[in-house]
PDB file with SEQRES, HELIX, SHEET and CRYST1 records, atoms N, CA, C and O in Angstrom:
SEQRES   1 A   84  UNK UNK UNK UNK UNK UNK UNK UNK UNK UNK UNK UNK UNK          
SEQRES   2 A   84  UNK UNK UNK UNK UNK UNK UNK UNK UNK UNK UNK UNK UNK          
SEQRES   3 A   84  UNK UNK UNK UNK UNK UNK UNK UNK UNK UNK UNK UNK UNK          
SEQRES   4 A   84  UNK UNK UNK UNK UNK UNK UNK UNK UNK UNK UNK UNK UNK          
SEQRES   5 A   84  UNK UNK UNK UNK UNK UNK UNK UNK UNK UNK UNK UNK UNK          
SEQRES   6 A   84  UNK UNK UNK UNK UNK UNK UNK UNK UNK UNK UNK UNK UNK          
SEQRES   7 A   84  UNK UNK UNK UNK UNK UNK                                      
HELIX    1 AA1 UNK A    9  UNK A   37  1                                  29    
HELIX    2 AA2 UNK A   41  UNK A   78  1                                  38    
CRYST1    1.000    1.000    1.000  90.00  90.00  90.00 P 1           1          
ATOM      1  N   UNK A   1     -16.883 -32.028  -0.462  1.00  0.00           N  
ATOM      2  CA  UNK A   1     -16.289 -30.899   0.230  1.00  0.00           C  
ATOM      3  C   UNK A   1     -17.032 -30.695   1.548  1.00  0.00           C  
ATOM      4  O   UNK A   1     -18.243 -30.485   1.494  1.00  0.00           O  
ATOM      5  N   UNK A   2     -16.434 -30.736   2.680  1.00  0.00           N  
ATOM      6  CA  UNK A   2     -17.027 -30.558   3.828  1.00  0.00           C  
ATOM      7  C   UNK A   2     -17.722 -28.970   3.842  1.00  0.00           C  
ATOM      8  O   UNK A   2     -18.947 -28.910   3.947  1.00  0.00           O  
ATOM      9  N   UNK A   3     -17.295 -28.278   3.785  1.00  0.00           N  
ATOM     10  CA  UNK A   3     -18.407 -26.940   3.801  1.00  0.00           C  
ATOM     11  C   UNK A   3     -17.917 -25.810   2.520  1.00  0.00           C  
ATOM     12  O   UNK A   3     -17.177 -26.207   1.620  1.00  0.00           O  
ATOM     13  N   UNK A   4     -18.242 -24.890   2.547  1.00  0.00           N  
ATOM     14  CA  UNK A   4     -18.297 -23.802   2.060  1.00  0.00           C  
ATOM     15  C   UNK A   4     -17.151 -22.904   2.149  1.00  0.00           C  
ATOM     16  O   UNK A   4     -17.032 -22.278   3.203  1.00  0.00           O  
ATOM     17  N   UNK A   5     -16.091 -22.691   1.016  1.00  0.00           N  
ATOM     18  CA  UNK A   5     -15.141 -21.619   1.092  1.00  0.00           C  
ATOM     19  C   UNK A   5     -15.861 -20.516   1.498  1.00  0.00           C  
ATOM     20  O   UNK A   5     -15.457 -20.293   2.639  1.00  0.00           O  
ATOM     21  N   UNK A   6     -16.558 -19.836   1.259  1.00  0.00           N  
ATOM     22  CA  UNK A   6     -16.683 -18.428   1.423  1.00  0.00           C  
ATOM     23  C   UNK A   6     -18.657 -18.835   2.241  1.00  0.00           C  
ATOM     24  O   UNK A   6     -19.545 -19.476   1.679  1.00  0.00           O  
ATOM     25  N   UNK A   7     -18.679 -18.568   2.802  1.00  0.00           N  
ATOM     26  CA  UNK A   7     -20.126 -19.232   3.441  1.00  0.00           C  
ATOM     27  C   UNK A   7     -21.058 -17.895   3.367  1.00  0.00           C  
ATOM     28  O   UNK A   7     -20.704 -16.906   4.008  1.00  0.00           O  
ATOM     29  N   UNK A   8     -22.368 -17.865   2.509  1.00  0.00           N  
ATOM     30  CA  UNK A   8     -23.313 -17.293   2.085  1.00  0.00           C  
ATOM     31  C   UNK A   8     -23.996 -15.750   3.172  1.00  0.00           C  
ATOM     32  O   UNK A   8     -24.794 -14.875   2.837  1.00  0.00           O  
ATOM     33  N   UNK A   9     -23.218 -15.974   4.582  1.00  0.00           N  
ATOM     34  CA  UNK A   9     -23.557 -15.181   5.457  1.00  0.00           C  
ATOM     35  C   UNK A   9     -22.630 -13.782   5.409  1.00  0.00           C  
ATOM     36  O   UNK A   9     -23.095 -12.672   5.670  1.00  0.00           O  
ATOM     37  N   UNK A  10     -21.288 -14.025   5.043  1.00  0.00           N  
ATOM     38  CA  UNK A  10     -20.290 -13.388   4.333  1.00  0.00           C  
ATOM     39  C   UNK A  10     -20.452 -12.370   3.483  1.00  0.00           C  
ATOM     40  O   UNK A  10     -20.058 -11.206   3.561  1.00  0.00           O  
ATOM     41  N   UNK A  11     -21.120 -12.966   2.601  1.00  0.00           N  
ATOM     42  CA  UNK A  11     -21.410 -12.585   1.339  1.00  0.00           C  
ATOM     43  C   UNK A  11     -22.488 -11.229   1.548  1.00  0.00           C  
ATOM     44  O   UNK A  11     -22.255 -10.059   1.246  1.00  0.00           O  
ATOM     45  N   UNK A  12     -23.989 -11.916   2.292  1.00  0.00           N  
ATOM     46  CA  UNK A  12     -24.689 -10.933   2.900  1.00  0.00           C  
ATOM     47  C   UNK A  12     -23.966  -9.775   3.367  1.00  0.00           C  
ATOM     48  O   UNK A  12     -24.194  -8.775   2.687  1.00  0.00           O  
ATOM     49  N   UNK A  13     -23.173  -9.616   4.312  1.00  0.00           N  
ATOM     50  CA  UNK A  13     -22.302  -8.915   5.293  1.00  0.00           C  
ATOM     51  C   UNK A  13     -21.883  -7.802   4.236  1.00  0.00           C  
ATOM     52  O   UNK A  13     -22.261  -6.631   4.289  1.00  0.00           O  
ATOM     53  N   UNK A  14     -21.037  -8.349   3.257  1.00  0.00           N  
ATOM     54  CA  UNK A  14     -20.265  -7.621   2.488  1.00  0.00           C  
ATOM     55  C   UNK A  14     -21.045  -6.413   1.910  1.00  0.00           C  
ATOM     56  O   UNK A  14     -20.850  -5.208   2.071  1.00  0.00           O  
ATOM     57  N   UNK A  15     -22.092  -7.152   1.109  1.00  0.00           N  
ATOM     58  CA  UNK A  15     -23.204  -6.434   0.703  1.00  0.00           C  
ATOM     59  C   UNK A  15     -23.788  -5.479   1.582  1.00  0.00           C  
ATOM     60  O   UNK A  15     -24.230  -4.417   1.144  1.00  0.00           O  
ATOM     61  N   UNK A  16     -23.817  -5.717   2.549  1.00  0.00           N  
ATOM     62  CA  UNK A  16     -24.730  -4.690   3.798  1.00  0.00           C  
ATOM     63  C   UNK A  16     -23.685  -3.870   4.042  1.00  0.00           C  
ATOM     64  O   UNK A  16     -24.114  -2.868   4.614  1.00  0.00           O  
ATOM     65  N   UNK A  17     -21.996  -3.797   3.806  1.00  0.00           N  
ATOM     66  CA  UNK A  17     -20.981  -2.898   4.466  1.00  0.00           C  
ATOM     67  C   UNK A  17     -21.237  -2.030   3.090  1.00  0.00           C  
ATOM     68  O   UNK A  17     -21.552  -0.849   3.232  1.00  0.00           O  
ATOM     69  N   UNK A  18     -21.128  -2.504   1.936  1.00  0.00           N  
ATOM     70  CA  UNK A  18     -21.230  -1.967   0.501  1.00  0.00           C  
ATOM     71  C   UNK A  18     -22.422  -0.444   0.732  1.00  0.00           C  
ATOM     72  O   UNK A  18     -22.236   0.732   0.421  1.00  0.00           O  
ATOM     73  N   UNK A  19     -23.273  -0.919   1.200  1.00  0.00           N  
ATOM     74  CA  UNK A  19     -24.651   0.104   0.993  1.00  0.00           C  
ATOM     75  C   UNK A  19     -24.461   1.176   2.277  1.00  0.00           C  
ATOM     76  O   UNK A  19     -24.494   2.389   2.066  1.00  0.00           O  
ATOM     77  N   UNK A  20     -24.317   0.781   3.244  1.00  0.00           N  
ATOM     78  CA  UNK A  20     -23.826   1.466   4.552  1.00  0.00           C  
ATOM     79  C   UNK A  20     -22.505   2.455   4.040  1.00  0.00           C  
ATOM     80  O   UNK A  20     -22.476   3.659   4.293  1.00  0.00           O  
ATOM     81  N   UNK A  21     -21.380   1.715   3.250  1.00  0.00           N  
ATOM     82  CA  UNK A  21     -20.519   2.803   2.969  1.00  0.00           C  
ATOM     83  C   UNK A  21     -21.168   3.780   1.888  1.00  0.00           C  
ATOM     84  O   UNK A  21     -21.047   4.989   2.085  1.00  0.00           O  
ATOM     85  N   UNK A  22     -21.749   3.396   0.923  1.00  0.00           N  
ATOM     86  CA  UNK A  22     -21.918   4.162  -0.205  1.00  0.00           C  
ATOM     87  C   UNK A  22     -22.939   5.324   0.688  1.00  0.00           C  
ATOM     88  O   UNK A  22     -22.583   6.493   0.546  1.00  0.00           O  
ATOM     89  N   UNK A  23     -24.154   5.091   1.577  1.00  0.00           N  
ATOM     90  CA  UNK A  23     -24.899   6.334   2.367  1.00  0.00           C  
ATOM     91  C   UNK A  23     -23.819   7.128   3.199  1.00  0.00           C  
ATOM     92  O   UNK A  23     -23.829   8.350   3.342  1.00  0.00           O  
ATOM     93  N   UNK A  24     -22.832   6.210   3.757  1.00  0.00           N  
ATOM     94  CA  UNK A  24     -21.795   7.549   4.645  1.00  0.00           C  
ATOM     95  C   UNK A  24     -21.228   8.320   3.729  1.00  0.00           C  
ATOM     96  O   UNK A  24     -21.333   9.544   3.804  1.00  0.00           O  
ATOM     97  N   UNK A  25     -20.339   7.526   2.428  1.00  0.00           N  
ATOM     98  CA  UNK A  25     -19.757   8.542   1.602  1.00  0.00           C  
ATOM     99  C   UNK A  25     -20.669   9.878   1.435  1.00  0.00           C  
ATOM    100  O   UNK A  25     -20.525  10.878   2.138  1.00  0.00           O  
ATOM    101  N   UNK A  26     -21.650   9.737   0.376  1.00  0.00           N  
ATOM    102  CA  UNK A  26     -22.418  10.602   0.387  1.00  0.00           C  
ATOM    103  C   UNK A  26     -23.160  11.660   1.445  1.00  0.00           C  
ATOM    104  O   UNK A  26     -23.332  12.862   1.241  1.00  0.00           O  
ATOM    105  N   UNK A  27     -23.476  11.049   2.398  1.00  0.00           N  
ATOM    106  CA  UNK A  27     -23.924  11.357   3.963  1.00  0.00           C  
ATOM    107  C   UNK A  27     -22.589  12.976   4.148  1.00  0.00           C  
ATOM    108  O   UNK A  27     -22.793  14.176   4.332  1.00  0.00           O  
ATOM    109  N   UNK A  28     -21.185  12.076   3.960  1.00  0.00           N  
ATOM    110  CA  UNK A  28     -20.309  12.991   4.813  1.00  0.00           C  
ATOM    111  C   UNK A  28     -19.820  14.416   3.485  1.00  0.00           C  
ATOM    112  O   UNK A  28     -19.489  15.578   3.716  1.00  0.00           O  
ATOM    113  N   UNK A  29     -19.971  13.671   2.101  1.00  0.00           N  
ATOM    114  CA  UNK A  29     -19.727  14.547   1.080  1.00  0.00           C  
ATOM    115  C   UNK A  29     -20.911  15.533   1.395  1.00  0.00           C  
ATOM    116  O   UNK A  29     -20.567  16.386   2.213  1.00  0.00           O  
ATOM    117  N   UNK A  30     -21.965  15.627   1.049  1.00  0.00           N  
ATOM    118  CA  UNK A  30     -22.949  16.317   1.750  1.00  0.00           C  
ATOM    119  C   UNK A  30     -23.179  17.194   2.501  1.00  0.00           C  
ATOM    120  O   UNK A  30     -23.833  18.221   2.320  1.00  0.00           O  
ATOM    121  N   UNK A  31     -22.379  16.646   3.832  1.00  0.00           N  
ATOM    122  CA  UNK A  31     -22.639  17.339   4.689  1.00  0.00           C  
ATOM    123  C   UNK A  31     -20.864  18.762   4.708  1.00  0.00           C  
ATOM    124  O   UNK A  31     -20.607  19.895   5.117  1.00  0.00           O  
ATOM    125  N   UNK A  32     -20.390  17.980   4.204  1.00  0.00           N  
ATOM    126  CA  UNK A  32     -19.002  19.032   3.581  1.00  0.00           C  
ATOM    127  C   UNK A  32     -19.341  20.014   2.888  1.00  0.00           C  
ATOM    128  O   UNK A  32     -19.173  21.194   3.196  1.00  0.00           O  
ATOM    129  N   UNK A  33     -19.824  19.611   1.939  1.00  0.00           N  
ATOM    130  CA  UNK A  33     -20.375  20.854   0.931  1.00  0.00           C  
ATOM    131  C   UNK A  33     -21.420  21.625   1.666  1.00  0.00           C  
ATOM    132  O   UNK A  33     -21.422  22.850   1.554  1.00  0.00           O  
ATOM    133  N   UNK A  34     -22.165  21.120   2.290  1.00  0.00           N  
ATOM    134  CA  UNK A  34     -22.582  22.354   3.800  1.00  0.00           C  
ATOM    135  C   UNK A  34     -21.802  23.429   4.451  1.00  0.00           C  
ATOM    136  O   UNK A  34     -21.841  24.654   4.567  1.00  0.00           O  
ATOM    137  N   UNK A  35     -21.079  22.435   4.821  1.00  0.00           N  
ATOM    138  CA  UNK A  35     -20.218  23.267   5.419  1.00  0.00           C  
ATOM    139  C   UNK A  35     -18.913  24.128   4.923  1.00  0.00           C  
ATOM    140  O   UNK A  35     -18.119  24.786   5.595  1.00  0.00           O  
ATOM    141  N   UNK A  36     -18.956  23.949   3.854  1.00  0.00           N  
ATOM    142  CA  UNK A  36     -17.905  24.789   2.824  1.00  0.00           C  
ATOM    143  C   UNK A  36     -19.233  26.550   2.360  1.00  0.00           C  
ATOM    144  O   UNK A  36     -19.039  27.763   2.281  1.00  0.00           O  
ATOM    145  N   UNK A  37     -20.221  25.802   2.220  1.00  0.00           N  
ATOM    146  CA  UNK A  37     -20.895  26.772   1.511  1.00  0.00           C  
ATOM    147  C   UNK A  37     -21.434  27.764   2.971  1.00  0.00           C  
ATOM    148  O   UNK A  37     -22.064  28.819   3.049  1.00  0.00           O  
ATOM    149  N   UNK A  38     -21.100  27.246   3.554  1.00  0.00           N  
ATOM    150  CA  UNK A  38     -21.385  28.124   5.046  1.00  0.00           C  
ATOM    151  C   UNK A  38     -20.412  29.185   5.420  1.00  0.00           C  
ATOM    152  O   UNK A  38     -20.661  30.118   6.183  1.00  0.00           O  
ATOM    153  N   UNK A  39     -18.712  28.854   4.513  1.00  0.00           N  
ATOM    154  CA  UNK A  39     -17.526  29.406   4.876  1.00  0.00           C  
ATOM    155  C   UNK A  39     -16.712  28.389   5.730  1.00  0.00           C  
ATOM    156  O   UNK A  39     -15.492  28.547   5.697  1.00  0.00           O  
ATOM    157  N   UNK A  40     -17.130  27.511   6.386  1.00  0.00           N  
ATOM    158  CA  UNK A  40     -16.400  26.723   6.663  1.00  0.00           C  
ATOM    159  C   UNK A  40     -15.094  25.823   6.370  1.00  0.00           C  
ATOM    160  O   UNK A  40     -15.032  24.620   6.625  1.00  0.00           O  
ATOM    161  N   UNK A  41     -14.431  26.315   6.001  1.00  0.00           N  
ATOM    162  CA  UNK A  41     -13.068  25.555   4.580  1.00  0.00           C  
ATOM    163  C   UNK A  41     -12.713  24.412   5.805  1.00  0.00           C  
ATOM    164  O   UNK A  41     -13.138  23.281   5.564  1.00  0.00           O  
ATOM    165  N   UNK A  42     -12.133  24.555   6.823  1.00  0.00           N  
ATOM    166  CA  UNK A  42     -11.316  23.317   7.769  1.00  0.00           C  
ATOM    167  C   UNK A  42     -12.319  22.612   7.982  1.00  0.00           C  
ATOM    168  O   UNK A  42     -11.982  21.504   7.566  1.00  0.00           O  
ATOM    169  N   UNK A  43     -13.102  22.560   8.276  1.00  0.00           N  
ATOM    170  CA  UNK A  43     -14.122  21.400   8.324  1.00  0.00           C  
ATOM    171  C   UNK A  43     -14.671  20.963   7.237  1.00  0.00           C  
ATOM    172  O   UNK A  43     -15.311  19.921   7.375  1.00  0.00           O  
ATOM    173  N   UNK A  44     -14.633  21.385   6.269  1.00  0.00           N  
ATOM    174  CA  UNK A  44     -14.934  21.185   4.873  1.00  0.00           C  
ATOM    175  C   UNK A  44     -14.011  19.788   4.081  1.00  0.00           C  
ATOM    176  O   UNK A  44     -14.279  18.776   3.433  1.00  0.00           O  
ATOM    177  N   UNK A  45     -12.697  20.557   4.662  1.00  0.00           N  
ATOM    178  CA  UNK A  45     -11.751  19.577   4.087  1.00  0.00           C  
ATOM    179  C   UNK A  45     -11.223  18.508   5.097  1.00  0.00           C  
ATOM    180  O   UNK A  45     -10.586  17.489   4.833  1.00  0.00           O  
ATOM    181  N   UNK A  46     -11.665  19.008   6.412  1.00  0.00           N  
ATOM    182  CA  UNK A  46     -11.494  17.799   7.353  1.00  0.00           C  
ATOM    183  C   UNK A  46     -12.641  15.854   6.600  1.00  0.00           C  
ATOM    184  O   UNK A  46     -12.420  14.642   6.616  1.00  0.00           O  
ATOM    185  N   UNK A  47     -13.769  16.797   6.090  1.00  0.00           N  
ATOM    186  CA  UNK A  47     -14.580  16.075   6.220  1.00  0.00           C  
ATOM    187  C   UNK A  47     -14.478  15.212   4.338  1.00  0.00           C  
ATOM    188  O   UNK A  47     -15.145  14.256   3.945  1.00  0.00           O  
ATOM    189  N   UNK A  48     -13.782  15.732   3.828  1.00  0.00           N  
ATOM    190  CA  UNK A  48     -13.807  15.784   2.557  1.00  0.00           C  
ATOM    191  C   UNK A  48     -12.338  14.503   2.491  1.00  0.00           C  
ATOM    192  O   UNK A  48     -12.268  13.850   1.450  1.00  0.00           O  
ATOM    193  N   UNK A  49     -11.366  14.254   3.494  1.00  0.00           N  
ATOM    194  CA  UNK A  49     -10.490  13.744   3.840  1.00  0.00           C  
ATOM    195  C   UNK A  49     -11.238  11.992   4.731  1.00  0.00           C  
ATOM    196  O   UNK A  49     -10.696  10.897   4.880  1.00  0.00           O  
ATOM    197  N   UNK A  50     -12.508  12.445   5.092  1.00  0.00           N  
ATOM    198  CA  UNK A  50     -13.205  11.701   5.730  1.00  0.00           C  
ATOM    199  C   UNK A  50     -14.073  10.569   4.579  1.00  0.00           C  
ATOM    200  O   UNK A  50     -14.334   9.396   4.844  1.00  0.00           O  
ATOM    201  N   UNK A  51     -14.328  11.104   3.608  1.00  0.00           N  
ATOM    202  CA  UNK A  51     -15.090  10.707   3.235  1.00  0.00           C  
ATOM    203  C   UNK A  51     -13.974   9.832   2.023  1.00  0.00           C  
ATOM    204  O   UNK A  51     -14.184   8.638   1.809  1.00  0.00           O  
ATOM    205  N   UNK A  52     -12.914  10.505   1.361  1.00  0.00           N  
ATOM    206  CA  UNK A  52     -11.855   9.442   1.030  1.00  0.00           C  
ATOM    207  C   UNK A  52     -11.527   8.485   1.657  1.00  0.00           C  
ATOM    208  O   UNK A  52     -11.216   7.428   1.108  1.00  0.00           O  
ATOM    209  N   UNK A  53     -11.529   8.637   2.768  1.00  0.00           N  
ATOM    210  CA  UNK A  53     -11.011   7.356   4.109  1.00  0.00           C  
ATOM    211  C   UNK A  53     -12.232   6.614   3.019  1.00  0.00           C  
ATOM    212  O   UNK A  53     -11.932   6.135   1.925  1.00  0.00           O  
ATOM    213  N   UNK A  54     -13.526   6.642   3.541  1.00  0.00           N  
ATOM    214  CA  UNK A  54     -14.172   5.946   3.673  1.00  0.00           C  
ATOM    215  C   UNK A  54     -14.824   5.111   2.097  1.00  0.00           C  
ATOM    216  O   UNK A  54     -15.637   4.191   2.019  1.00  0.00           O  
ATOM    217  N   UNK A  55     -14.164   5.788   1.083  1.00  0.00           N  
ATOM    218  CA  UNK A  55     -14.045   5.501  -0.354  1.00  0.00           C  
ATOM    219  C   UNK A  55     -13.151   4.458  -0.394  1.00  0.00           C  
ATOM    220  O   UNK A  55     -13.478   3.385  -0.900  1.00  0.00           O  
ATOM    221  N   UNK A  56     -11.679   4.704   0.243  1.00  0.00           N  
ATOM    222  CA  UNK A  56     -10.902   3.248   0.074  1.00  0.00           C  
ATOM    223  C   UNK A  56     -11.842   2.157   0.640  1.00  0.00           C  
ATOM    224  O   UNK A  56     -12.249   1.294  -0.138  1.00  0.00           O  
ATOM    225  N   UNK A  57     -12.173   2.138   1.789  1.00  0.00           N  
ATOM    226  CA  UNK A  57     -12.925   1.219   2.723  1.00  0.00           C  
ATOM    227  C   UNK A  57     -13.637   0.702   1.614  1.00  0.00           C  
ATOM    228  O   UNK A  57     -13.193  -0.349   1.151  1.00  0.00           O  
ATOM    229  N   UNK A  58     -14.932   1.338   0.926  1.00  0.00           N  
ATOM    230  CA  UNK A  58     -15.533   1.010  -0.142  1.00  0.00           C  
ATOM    231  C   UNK A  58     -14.908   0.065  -1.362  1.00  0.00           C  
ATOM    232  O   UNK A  58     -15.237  -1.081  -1.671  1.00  0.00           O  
ATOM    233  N   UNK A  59     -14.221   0.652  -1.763  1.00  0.00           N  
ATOM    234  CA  UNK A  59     -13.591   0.244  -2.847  1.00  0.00           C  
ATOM    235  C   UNK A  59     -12.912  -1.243  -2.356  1.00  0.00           C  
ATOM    236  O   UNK A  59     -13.124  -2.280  -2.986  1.00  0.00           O  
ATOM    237  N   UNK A  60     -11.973  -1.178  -1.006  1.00  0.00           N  
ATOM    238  CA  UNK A  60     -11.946  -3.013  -0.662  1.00  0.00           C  
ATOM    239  C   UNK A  60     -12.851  -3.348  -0.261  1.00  0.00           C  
ATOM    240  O   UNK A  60     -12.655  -4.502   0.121  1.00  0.00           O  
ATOM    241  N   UNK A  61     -13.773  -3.079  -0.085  1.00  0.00           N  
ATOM    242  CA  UNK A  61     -15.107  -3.950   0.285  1.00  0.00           C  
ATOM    243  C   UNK A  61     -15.240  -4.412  -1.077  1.00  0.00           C  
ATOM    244  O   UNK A  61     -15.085  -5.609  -1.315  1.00  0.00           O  
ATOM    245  N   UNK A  62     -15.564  -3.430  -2.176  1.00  0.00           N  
ATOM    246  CA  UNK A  62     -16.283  -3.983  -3.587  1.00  0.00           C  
ATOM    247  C   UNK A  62     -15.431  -5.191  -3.942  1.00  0.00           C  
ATOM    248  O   UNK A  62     -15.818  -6.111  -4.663  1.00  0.00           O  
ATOM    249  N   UNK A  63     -13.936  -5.082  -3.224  1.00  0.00           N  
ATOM    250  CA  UNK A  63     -13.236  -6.131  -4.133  1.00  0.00           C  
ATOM    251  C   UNK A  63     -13.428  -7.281  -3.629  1.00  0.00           C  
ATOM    252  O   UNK A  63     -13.567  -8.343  -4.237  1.00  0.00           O  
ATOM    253  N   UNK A  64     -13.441  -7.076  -2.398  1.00  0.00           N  
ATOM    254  CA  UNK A  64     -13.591  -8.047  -1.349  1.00  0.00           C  
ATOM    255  C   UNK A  64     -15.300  -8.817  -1.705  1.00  0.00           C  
ATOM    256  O   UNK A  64     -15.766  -9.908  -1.376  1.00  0.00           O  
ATOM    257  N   UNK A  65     -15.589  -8.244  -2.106  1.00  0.00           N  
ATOM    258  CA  UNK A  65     -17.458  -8.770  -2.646  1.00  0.00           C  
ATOM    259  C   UNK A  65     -17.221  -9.557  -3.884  1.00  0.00           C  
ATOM    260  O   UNK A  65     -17.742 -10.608  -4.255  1.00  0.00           O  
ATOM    261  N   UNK A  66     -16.316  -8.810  -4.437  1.00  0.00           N  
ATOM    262  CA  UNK A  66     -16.066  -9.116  -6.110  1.00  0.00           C  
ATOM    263  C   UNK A  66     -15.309 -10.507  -6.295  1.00  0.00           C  
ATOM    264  O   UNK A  66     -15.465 -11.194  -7.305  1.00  0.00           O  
ATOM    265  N   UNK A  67     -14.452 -10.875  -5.204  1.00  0.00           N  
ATOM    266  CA  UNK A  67     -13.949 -12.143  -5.064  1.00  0.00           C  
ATOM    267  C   UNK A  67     -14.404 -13.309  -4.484  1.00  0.00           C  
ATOM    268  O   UNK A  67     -13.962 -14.448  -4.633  1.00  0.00           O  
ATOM    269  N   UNK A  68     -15.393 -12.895  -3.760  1.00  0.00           N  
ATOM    270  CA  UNK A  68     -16.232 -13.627  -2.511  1.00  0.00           C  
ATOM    271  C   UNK A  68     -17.297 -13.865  -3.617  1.00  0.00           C  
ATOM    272  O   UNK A  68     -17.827 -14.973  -3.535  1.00  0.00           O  
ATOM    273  N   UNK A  69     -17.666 -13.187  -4.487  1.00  0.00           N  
ATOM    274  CA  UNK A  69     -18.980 -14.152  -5.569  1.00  0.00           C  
ATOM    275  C   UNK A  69     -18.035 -14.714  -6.416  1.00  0.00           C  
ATOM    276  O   UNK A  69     -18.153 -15.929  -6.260  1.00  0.00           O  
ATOM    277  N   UNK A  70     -16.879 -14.421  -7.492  1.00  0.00           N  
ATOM    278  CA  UNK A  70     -16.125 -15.333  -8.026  1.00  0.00           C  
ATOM    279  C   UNK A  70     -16.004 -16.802  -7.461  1.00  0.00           C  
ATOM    280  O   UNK A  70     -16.278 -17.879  -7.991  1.00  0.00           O  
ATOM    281  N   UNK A  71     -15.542 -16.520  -6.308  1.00  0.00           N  
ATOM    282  CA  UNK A  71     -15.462 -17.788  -5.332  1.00  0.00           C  
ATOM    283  C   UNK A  71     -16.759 -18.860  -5.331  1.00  0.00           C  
ATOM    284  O   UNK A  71     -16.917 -19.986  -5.802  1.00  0.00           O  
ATOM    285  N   UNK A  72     -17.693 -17.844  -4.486  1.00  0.00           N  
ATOM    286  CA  UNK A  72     -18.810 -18.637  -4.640  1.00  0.00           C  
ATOM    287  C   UNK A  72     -19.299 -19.397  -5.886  1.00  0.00           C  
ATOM    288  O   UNK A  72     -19.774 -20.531  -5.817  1.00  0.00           O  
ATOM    289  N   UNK A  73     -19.117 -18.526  -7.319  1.00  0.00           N  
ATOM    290  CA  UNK A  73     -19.720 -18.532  -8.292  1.00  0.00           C  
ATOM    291  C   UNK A  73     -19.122 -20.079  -8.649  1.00  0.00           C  
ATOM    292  O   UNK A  73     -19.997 -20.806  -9.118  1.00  0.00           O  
ATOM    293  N   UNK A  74     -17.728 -20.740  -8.504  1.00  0.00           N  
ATOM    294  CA  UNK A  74     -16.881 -21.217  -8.789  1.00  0.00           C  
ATOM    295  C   UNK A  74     -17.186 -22.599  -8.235  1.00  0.00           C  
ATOM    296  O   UNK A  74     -17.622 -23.591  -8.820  1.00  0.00           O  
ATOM    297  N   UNK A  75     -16.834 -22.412  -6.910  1.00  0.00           N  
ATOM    298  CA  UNK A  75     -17.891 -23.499  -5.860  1.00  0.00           C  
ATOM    299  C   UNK A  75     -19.302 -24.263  -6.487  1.00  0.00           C  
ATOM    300  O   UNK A  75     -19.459 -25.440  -6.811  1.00  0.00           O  
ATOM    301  N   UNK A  76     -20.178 -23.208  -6.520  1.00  0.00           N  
ATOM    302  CA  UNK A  76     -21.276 -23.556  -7.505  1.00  0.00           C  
ATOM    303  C   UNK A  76     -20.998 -24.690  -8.572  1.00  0.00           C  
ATOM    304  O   UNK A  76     -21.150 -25.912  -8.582  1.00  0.00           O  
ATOM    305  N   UNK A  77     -20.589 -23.879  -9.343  1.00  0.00           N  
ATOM    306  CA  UNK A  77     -20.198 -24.675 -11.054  1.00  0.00           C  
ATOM    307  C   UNK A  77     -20.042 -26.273 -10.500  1.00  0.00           C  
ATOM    308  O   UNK A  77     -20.713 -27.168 -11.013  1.00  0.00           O  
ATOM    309  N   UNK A  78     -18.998 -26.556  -9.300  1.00  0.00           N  
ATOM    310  CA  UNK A  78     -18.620 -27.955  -9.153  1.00  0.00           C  
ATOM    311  C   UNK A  78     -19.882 -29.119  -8.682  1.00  0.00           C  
ATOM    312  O   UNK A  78     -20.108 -30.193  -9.240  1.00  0.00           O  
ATOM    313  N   UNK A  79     -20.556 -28.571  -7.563  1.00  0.00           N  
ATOM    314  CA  UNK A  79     -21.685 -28.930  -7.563  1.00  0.00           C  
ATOM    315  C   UNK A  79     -22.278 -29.814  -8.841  1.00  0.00           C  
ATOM    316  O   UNK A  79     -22.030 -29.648 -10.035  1.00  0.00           O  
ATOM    317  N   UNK A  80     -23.032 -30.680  -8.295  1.00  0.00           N  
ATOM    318  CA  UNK A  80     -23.792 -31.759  -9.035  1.00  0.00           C  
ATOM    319  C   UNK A  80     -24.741 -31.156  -9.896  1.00  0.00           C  
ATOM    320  O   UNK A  80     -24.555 -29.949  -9.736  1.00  0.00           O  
ATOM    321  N   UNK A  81     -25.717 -31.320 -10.778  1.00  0.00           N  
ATOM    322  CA  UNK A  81     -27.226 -30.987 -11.364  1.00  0.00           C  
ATOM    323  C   UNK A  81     -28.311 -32.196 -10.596  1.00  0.00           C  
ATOM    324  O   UNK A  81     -28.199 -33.367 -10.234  1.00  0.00           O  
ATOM    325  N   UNK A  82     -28.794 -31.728 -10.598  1.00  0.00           N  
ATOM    326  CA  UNK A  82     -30.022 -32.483 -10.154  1.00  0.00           C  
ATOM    327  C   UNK A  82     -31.258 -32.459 -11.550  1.00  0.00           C  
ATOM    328  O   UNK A  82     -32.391 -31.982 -11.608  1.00  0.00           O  
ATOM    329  N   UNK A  83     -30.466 -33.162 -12.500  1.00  0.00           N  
ATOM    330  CA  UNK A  83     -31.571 -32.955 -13.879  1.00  0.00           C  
ATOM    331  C   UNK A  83     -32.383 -33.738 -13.819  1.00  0.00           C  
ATOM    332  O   UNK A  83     -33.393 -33.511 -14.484  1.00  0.00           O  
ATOM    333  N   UNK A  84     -32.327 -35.015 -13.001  1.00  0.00           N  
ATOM    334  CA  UNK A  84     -33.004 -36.688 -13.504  1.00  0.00           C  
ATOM    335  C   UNK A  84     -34.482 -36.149 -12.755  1.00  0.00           C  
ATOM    336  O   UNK A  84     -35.469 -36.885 -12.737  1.00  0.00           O  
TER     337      UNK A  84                                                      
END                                                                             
């Protein structure tokens, strides 16, 4: 096989969008419930609308991770052993 379906730098990437989303989710939930408990309701739910956005995003990332190691994992398996 000339190279790599899914190439190992990818994979990194995914992982680094994974952790970056999961601190904004929280980051923006957070900072909502601030601002709700302040009296703030429209910005509350502006931000609460924000942070769903950013849950789908999450959630295709995970899948998008979740297929990208299948893949890899798969690739692998074909690979030779080097037992001798």
């Amino acid at each position: 096989m000339p190279g790599k379906m899914i190439p190992q730098r990818l994979l990194f990437l995914l992982i680094g969008v994974t952790i970056v989303l999961v601190l904004a989710v929280g980051a923006v939930l957070a900072f909502g419930a601030i601002l709700a408990a302040m009296g703030d309701e429209v910005g509350s739910r502006v931000l609460r609308w924000i942070a769903a956005g950013l849950g789908i995003l999450l959630a295709v990332d995970l899948m998008c991770l979740l297929l990208g190691l299948a893949v890899h994992a798969v690739e692998r398996s074909d690979e030779p052993t080097d037992e001798t």
